[in-house]
N, C-alpha and C positions, 0 to 999 in steps of 0.2 A: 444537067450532067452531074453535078453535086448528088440529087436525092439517088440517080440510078448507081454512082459510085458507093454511096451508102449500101444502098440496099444489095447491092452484091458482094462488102464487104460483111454485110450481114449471116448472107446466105453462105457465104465460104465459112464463116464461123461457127456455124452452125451443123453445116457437114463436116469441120475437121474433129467440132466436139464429138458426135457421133462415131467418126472413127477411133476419138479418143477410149470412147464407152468401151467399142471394142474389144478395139485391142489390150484394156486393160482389164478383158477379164481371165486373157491367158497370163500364166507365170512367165511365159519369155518375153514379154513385152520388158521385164525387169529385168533381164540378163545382157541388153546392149552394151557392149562395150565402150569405153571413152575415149574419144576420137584424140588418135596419137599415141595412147597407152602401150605400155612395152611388158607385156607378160612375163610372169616370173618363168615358163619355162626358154623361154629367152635371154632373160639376163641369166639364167645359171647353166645353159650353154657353152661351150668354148669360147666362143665368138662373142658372146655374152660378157664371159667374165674379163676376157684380153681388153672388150672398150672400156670396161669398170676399171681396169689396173690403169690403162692409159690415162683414165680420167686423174687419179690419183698423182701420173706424173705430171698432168696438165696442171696443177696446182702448185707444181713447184715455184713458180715465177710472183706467185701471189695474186695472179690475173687480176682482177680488180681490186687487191687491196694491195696495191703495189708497195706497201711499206713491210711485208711479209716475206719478202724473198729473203734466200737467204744470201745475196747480195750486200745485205745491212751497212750500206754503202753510208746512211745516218748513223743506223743505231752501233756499229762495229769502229769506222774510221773516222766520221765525224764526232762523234765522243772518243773516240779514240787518239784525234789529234792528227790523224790522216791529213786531212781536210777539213774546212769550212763551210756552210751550206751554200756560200759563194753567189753570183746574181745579184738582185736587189733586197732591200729590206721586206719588200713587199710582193712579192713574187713565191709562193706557197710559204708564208710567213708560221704556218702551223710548227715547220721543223727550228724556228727560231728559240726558241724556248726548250729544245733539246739539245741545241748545240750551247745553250747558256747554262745546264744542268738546272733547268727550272721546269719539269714537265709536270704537266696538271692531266688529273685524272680522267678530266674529259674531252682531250684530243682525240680529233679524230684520225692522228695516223699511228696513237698507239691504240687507238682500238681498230687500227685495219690490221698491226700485228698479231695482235690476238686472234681476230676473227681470221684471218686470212689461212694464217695455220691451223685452228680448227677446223675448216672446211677441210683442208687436207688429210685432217685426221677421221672427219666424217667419210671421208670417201676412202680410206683404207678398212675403217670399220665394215662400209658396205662390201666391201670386198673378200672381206672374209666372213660374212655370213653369208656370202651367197656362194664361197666356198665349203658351206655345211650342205649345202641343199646343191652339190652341182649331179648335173646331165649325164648321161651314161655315155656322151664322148668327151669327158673330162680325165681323162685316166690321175692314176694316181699319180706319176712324176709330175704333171702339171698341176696338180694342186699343190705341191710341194715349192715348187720354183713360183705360183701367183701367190700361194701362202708368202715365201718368203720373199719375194719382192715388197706384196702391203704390209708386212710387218716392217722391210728395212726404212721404206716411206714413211709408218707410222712414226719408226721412233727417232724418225729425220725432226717432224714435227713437233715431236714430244721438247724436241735435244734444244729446238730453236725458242719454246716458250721456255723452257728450264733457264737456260743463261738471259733470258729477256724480263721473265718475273718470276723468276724462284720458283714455288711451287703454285701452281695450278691445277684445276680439277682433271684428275684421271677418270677417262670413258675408252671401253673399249666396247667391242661387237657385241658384249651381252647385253648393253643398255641402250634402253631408248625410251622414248614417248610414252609416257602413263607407266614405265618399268623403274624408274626411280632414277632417270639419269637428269632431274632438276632438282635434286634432291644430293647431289654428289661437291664434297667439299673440296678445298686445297686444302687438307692436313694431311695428306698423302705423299710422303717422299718419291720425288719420279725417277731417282737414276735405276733405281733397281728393275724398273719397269721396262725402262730405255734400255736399258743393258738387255732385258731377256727377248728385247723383241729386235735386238742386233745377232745375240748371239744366236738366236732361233733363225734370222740371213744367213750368217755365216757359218752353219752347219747345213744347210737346205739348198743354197742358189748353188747356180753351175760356176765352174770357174769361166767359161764365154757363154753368150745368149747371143740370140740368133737375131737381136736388133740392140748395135753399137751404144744407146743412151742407158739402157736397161742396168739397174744394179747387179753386181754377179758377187762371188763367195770374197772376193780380193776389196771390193768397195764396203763390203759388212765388215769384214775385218778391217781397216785399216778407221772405219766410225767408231767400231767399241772401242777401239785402242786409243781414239781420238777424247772418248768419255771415259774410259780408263784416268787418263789421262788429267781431266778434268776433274777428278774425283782426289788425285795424287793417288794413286794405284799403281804404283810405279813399275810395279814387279806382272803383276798381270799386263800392262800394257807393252814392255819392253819384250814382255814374251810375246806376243803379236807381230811387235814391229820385225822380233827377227824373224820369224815367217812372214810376212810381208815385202821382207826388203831379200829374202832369198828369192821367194817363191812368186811373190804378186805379179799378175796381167794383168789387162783391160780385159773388158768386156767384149772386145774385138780380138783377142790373144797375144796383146801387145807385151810383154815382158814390160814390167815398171823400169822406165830411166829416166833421166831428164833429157830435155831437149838440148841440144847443141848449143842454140844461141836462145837466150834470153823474149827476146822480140816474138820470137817463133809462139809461143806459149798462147798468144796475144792475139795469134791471125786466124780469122775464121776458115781459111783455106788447109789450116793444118791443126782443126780440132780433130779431135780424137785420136790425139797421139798419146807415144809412150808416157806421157807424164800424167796424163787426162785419168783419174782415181774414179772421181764421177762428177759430173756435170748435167748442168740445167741444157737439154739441145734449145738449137735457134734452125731456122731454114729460112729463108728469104724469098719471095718473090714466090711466093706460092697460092696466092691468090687471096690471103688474108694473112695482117701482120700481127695477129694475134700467135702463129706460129714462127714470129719472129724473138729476137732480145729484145725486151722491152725495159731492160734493168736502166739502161743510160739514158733514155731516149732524152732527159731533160740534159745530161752531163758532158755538154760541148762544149768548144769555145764559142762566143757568142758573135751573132751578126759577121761571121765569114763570108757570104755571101759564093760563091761558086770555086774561093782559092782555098776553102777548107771545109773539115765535115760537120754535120749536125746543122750550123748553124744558129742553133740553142740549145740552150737558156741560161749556159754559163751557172749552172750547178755544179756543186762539189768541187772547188777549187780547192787546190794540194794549197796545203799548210806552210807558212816561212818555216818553221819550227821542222814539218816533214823533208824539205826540202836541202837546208843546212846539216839535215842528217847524217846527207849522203857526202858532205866532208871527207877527206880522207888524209892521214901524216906523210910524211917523205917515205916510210915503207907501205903505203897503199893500205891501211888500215884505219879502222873509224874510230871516230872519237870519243870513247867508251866513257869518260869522266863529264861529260854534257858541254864539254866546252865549245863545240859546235856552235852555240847560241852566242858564244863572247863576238863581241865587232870584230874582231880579228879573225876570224872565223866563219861570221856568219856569211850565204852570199850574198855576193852583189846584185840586186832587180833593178828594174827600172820601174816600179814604184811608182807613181805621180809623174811619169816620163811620157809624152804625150810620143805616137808611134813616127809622126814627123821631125823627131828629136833625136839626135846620134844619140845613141849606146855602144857600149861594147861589153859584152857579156860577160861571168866571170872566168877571171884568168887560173883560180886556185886549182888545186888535186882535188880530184871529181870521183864519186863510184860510178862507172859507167851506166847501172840502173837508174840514173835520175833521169835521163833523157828519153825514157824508155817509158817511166812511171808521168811525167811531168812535162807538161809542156812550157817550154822559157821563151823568151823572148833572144831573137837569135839563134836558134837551134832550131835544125826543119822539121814539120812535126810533119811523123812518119815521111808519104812520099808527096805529099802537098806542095806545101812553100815554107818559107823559114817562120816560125812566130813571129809574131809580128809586135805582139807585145799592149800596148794601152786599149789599139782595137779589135781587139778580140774580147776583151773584160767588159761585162757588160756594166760595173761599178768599182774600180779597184780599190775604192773608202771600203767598202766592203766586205770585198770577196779576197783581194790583195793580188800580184801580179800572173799566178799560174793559173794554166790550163788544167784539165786531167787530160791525159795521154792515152795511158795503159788500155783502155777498153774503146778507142774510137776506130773507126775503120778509115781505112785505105784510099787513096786516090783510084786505086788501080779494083778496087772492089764494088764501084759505085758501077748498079743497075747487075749484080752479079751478085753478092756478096751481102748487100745493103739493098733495103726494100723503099721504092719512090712513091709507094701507092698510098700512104698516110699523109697526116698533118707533117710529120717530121718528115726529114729523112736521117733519121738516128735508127733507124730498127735494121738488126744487123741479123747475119748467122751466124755471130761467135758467141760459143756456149759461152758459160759464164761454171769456171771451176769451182764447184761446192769444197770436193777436196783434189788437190795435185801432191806429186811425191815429193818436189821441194816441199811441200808442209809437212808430208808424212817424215820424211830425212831430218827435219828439222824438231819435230817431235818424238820421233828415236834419240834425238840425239841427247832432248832434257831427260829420258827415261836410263838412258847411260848415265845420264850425270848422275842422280839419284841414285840407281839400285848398280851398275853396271862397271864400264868403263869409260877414264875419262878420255883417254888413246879413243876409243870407239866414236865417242860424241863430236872428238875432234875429226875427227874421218869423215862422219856424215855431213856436219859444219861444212868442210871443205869442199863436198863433192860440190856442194850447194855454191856455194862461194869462188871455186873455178871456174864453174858453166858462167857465170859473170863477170869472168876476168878474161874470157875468151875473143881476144881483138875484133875474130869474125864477125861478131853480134854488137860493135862498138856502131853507134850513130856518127856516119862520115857527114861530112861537107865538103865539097871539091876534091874528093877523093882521100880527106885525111880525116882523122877523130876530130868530132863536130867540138870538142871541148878537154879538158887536161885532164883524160880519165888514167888514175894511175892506184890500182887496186891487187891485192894479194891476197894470198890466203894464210890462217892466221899460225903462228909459230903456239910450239909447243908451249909455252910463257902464258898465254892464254887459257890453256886447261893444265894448267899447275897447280888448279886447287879449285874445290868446288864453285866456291863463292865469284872466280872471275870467271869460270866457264860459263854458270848462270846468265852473268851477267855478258860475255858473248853470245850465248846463243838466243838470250832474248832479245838482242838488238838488233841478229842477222833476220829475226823472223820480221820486226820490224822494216828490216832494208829490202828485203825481199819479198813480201807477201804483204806492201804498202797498198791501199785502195781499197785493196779484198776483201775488205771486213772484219779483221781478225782481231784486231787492236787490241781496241777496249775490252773485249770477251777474255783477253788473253790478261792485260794489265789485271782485272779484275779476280782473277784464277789465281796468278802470280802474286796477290795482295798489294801489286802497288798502284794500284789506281789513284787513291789520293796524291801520293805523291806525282806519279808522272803526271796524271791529269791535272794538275793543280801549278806545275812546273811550266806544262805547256801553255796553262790560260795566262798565267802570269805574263809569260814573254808574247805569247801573238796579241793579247788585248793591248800592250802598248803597239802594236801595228796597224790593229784595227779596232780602237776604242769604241764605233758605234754597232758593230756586230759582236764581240766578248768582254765591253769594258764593265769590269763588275763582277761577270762570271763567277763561279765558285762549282769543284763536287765538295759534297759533303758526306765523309763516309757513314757506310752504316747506313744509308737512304740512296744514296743514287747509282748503285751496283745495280738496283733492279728498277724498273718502269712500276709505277703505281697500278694496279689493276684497273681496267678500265671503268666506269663511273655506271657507263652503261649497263655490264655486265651484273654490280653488285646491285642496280635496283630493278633489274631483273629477277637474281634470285633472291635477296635478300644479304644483308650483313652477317646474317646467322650462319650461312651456307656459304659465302665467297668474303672471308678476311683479306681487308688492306694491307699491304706490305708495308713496312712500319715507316714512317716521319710521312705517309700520304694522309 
């Protein structure tokens, strides 16, 4: 059986050579195409270029380089003093050394930042070269509105390596492979870049589009204003904001406002509302949770077991420091001179309080957004059960007594809302807000201070600052405020002069738009990073000496992430410069 197995795999070789002779003496035998291949008159198609665009917002989340979103749930609030990386010491230990201000140039979750966004930015490139070369059912409005969607994507991109490493190599749609784009340096200043491929959005998009996540003219505008901003541009940006805050929708033709209550902002159930600028979307339960939020999925309380959500990993625990923030005096106002952090002051946890152990939670004046942002022991989170306190931390030496709140889902959203079909069940449908009007309100309101009014600044402050004083959005227990929330808005005394308005509207961005990411980007902008960053490690390392004892930023080095290790020995030292003390 062997020799006639031979010999017929002989003879089959023999004949397939033959046909090989063949058919290689015609030219078409070289013209097969490669099974799967998507022809260029395909991708430049309508249909074509709309999945190209899609791909481009697919990347928003960072998909696999989960440290790229723009989330920056480490690189924004955990340097920022948000939070802690919480959990155990050993549990993705990589982000340990970012919250110490120790990062070394060959981690691999500051090179999923980098990479993660460039891939973003590859795929807007590709989208506008294959808007040069599109189909004759491309009309020109639509290349106008995919134009200016990859460009607002681009310089979404651009905006998130600018505040993470300073300058970086600029590549746009003329460069590529063998065309000199390994050959492209960072001595390239990028806002001007950023800027013209915002303002190119917001002269180009519609003011709605006809799928609710889509950037439209009101979300470009309110990004430039944002890197306006970021530039101290004061007068270019303030003039945005007031077209903005006259004129701005959603993407849906929602008129910019904020939400009623607070909490509301927070529920997958009432994404895309009036406050919603633009957002990352989430969908659930749709057959793959890759179409889900996958920004939190590690950011629960830990080991819940079926009386709360997630379940894990007890990442990103709120800060003692963030939490005493929310402080407030006998007239419902915070405590602007930092004395928050005095004993007298600070609040009361339960700490080293095993969950079998009476507590009673704190008794002081409270800003109602703590219960909202944080989860305590003793107050219900959301519509579960009460925290419970030591068992839910899955190390409190560590992480210290808080939950995160702000971004978990619902009792009442679970097999709806929240996706059961993964490892976790942390993957939700709540977008995850890139930019909301409280931020934008809040960023008018420094562009008043600056070029403007200070009446004005005080105005936008407050609208901010009411919608959280609003009893209906308070977290009850047995029907009454789960805690001594007693909060106002601020008296004229506060913008009486530059310098203490400053200094209120930076704190309210802080009480308000805690978690979000904004922080550290924002202390760094503002020049006080050393100091606040330096204030905060001081007081939480005495809380949690084996996670920050030691700590230090050091200005002048740790405003930006070292370029990645990888990157430079790819192109070389000559072509990609270290940012200075790496």
């Amino acid at each position: 059986m062997k020799a006639i197995f031979k010999k017929g795999v002989i003879t089959a070789t023999a004949s397939a050579t033959l046909m090989l002779v063949g058919y290689a003496c015609k030219d078409s035998f070289l013209e097969i195409p490669a099974t799967g291949q998507v022809s260029e008159s395909q991708l430049t198609s309508k249909k074509g270029l709309e999945g190209a665009l899609i791909s481009v917002y697919g990347q928003l989340n960072g998909r696999d380089n989960r440290m790229a979103s723009p989330s920056n749930w480490v690189w924004g609030s955990i340097r920022g003093g948000d939070a802690n990386k919480g959990t155990d010491p050993g549990d993705f230990s990589d982000i340990n050394p970012i919250q110490r201000f120790e990062y070394l140039s060959t981690q691999g979750v500051i090179l999923d930042k980098y990479r993660g966004n460039y891939e973003g930015i590859a795929r807007a490139n590709n989208v506008l070269k294959l808007i040069g070369k599109a189909g004759a059912d491309v009309t020109a409005a639509d290349k106008q509105r995919i134009g200016g969607e990859a460009r607002f994507l681009r310089g979404h991109y651009y905006f998130e390596l600018k505040r993470a490493f300073n300058n970086v190599p600029y590549v746009d749609e003329t460069m590529d492979y063998g065309t000199g784009i390994e050959k492209v340096k960072n001595d390239k200043e990028l806002y001007p870049l950023i800027e013209a491929d915002l303002k190119y959005a917001y002269d180009n998009l519609p003011e709605t589009q006809s799928a609710v996540g889509r950037a439209n003219k009101w979300a470009a505008a309110s990004y430039l204003a944002k890197v306006y901003l970021y530039q101290k541009k004061y007068t270019e940006a303030k003039a945005l904001f007031d077209l903005i805050i006259a004129n701005g929708k959603t993407s849906n033709g929602k008129k910019y406002g904020l939400v009623p209550r607070y909490a509301d902002m927070f529920r997958a159930s009432n994404d895309n509302n009036e406050e919603s600028v633009f957002a990352i979307q989430a969908a659930a339960n749709t057959g793959s949770v890759n179409n889900a939020n996958p920004e939190f999925d590690l950011n629960y309380p830990y080991n819940t077991g079926p009386n709360g959500p997630g379940n894990c990993c007890g990442f990103f625990a709120p800060s003692f420091e963030m939490a005493n923030s929310y402080r407030t005096n006998a007239n419902g106002l915070p405590l602007l001179d930092g004395s928050y952090n005095l004993p007298a002051n600070e609040l009361k946890t339960d700490q080293g309080i095993q969950s079998n152990v009476a507590f009673t939670p704190d008794a002081g004046n409270l800003d109602p957004r703590i219960d909202h942002v944080i989860g305590r022991r003793g107050i219900p989170f959301l519509d579960w059960i009460d925290h419970p306190g030591f068992d839910w931390i899955r190390n409190q030496a560590n992480a210290g007594p808080y939950s995160p709140k702000k971004f978990a889902y619902y009792k009442s959203d679970v097999g709806s809302l929240q996706d059961n079909s993964s490892w976790t069940p942390g993957y939700t449908a709540l977008n995850f807000p890139v930019i909301r009007y409280a931020d934008v309100l809040l960023m008018a309101a420094e562009a008043e201070i600056e070029v403007g009014s200070l009446a004005k600044a005080r105005e936008y402050t407050n609208l901010v600052r009411a919608r959280a004083a609003n009893p209906a959005g308070f977290v009850t227990k047995a029907g009454a405020p789960a805690a001594k929330y007693l909060i106002d808005v601020y008296p004229a005394a506060n913008f009486a002069d530059k310098a203490i308005a400053r200094q209120t509207v930076y704190f309210e961005r802080k009480l308000e738009l805690s978690l979000e990411g904004h922080r550290f980007f924002d202390l760094v902008r503002w020049g006080l990073a050393d100091k606040e960053v330096n204030a905060y490690l001081t007081y939480e390392s005495k809380k949690l000496v084996g996670a920050l004892g030691g700590a230090k930023f050091t200005p002048n080095k740790h405003e930006y992430l070292p370029l990645p290790q990888d990157q430079i020995d790819l192109l070389g030292a000559d072509i990609l410069k270290q940012n200075p003390g790496y």
